[in-house]
C-alpha positions in Angstrom: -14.8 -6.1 10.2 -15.2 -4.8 6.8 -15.2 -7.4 3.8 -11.9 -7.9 2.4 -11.7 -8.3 -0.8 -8.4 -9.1 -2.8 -7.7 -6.9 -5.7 -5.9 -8.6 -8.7 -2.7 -7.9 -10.4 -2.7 -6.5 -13.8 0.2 -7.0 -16.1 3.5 -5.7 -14.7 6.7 -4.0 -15.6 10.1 -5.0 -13.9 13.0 -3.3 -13.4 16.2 -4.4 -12.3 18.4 -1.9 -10.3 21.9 -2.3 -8.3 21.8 -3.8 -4.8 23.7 -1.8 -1.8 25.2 -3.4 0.9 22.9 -4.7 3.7 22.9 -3.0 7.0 22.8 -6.6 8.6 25.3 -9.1 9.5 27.4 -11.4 8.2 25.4 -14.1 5.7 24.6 -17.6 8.5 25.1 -20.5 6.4 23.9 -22.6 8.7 20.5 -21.1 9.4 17.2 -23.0 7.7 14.2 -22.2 6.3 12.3 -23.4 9.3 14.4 -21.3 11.5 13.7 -17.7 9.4 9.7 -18.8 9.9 10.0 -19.4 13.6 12.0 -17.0 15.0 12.4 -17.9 18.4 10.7 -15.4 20.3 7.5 -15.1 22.2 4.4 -15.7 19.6 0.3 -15.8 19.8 -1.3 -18.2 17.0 -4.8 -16.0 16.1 -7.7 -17.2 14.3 -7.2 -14.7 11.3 -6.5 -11.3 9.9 -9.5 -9.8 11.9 -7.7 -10.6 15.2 -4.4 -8.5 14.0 -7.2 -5.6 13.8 -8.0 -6.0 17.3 -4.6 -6.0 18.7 -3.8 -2.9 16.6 -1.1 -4.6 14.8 -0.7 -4.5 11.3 -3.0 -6.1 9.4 -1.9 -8.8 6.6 -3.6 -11.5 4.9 -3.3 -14.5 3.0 -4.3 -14.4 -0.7 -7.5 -15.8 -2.2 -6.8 -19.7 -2.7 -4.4 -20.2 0.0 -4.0 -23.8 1.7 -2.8 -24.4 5.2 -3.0 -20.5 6.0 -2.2 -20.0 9.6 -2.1 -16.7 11.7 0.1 -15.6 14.6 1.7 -12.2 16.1 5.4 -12.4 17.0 7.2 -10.6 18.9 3.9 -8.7 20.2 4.3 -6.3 17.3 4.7 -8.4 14.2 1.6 -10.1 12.3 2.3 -13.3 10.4 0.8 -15.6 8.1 2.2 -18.3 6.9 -0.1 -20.4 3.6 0.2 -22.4 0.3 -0.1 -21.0 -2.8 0.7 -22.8 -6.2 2.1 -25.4 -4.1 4.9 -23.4 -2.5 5.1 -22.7 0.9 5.2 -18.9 2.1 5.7 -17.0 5.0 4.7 -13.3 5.2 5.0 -10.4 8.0 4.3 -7.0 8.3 4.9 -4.4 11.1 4.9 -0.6 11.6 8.6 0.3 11.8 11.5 -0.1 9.3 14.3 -2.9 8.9 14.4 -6.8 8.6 11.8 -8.5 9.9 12.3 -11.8 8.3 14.0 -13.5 11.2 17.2 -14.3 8.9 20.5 -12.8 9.2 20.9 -11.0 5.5 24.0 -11.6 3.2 25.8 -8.8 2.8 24.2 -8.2 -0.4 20.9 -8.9 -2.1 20.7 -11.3 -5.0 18.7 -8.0 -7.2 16.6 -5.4 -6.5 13.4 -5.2 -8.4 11.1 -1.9 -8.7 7.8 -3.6 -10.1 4.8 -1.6 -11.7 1.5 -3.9 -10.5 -1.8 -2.0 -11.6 -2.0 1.2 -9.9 0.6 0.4 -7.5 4.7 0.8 -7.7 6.8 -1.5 -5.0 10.6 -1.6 -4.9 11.7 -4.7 -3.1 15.4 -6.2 -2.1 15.8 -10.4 -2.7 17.9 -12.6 -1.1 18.9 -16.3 -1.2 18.8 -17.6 2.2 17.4 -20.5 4.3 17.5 -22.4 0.7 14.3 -20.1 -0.4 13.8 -17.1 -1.6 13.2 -13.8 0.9 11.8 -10.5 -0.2 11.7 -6.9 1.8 10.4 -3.8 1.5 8.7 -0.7 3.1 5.7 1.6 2.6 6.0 4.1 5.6 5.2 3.8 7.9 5.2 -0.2 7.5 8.0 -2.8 6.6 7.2 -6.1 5.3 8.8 -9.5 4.5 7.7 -12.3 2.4 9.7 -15.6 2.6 9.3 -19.0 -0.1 11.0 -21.9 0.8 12.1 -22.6 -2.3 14.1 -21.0 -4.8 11.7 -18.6 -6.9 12.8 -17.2 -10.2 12.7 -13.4 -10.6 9.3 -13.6 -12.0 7.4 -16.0 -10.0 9.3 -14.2 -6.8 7.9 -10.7 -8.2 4.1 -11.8 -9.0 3.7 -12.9 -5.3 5.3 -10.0 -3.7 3.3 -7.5 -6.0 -0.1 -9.1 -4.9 0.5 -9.4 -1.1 2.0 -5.5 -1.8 -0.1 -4.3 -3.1 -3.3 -5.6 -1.0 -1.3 -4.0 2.0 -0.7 -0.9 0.7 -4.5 -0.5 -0.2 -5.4 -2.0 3.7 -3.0 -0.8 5.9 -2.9 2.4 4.8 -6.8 3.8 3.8 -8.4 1.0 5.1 -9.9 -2.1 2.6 -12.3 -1.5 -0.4 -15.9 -2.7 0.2 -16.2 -2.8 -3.2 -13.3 -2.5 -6.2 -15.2 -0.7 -9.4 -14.6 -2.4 -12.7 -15.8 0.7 -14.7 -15.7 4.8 -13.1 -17.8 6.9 -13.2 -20.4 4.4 -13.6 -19.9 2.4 -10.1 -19.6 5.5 -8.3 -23.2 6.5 -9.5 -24.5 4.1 -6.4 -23.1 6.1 -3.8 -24.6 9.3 -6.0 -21.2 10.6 -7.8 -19.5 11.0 -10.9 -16.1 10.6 -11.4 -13.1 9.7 -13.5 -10.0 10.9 -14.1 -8.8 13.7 -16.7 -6.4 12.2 -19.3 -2.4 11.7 -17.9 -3.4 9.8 -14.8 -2.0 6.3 -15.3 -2.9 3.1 -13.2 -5.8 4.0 -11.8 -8.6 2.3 -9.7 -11.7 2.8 -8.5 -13.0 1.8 -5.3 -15.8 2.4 -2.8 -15.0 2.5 0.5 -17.4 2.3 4.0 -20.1 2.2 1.2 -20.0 5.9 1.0 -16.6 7.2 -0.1 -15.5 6.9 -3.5 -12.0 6.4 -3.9 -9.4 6.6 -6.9 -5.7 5.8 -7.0 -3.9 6.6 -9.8 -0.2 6.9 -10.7 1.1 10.3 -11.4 4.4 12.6 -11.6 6.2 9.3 -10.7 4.3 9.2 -7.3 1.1 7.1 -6.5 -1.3 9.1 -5.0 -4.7 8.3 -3.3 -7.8 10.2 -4.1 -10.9 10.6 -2.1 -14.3 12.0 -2.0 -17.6 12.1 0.3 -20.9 13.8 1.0 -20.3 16.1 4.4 -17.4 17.8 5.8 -15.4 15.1 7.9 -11.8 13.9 7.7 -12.1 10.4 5.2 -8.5 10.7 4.7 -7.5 7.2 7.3 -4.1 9.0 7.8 -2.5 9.6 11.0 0.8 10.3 10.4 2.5 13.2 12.2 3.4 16.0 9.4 6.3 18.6 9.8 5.3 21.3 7.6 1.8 22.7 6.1 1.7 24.8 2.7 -1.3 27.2 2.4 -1.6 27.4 -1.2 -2.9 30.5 -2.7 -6.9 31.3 -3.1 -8.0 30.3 -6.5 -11.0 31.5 -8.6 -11.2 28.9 -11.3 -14.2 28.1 -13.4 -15.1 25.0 -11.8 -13.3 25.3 -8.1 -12.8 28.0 -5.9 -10.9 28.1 -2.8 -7.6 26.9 -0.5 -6.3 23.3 -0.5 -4.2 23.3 2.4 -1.3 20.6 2.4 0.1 19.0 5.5 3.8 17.0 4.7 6.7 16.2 6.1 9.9 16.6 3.2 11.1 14.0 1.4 8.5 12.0 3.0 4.5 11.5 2.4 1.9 14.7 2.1 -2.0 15.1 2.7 -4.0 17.4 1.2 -7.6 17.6 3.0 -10.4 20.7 1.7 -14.2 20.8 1.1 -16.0 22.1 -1.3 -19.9 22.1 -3.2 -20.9 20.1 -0.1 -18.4 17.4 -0.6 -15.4 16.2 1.6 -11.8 15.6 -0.6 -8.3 14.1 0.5 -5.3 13.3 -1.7 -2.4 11.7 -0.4 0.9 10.5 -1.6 3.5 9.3 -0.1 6.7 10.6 -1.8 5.3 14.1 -1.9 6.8 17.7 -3.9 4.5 20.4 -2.5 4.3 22.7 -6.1 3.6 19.1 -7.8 0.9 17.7 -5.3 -0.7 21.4 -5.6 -1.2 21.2 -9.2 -2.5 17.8 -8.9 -5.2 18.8 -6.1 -6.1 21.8 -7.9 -6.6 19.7 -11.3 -8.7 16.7 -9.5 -10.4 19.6 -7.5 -11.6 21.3 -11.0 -12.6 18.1 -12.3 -14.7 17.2 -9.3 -16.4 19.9 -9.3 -17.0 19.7 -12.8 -18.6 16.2 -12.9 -20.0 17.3 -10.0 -21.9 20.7 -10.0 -23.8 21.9 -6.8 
């Protein structure tokens, strides 16, 4: 399995929003802690993350530094690990679906919503006060995730944790981990023999090699993150297998640096994939909150730029 390597957390903006009502039951008063980690329901300790891989489950992992980490799939669908960090104990899970996957029955409400700005990344999570800890959940289609402290967290301390074990999944789970994350760009990329950096307006960005042959840049843009990616060859480097509703044939250009048809795959209101080759090279882009006309004029631009860092 590839080398996992954990990418910090640079400083990060949080926003409080309104809760809604939970779609759950009832608040349990007399449910503990102990109870929400150990759901009673069929489980299978494994030795670590590379065994979640194996039985195509999702794939979480503990952070760097963890103490008494330990590994198990419950339920047959649902990966779990369960570690110390900073001397509080947490439980985290992750699945491909939607809903609560905690093993607690939710209050009605949640404590506060949080929509938290981590690097190049953007998660909006619910928290709630149960168990006598503190339980976060969120989703990134097509996964759902839960983090659980057994103690009770302040907003910030509940925030940095769920931002790092976010934002790590959002990087594995969905286009597979970095074998290398790029301090500097284009400089890094220069190994894998590319150039590359984003044009000016691109906010949040990383850099990050991937398979030791695909350079890839994520970057925050039009109030959407978006994944960018580049390779010698034509092949699919995308790592997406979602099932899309609708394509969009945008129109041939004849630009100074690019010329062609960037085809885009996307379902409404949901994710989008834009795939095309070019000067010998292999691009995706993907998003997952995606507005066709606004994902166009980002392809074309990164496209352009590509080409012009780039020439053939």
């Amino acid at each position: 399995m590839k080398k996992l390597i954990l990418l910090m957390l640079a400083v990060f903006a949080v926003f409080l929003v309104s809760c809604g009502a939970s779609e759950d039951a009832a608040p349990s008063p007399t449910e503990s802690a102990a109870a929400a980690a150990t759901a009673e329901v069929e489980s299978e300790p494994v030795d670590g993350p590379e065994a979640f891989d194996g039985a195509g489950v999702t794939i979480i992992m503990a952070p760097d530094g963890a103490e008494n980490v330990s590994y198990r799939i419950v339920g047959g669908s649902i990966s779990e690990a369960a570690y110390t960090m900073d001397s509080v104990r947490y439980v985290f899970r992750g699945t491909e679906g939607k809903g609560n996957i905690s093993g607690f029955i939710l209050p009605e409400n949640c404590d506060y919503a949080v929509c938290a700005d981590a690097a190049d990344y953007c998660v909006q999570f619910e928290v709630y006060s149960v168990g006598g800890g503190t339980l976060a959940l969120w989703e990134d289609a097509p996964y759902a995730y839960a983090l659980y402290a057994y103690e009770a967290l302040d907003d910030d301390a509940m925030t940095n944790a769920v931002c790092d074990r976010a934002r790590w999944a959002f990087i594995k789970n969905r286009f597979s981990a970095p074998d290398e994350m790029l301090e500097e760009a284009p400089e890094g990329f220069a190994a894998i023999g590319f150039t590359f950096v984003l044009p000016e307006g691109y906010d949040r960005t990383a850099y990050h090699i991937i398979d030791g042959d695909i350079a890839q840049t994520v970057f925050w843009k039009n109030d959407r993150n978006y994944v960018f990616r580049m390779a010698m060859g034509k092949r699919d480097i995308s790592n997406i297998d979602t099932e899309f509703t609708e394509t969009a044939d945008s129109s041939e250009v004849d630009g100074e640096y690019f010329s062609g048809n960037i085809p885009i795959r996307y379902t409404p209101g949901d994710a989008g994939l834009a795939a095309w080759y070019a000067g010998g090279r292999s691009y995706s882009l993907y998003t997952d909150e995606c507005d066709v006309n606004l994902m166009l004029q980002v392809a074309y631009d990164l496209a352009s730029e590509a080409e012009r860092q780039n020439p053939s």
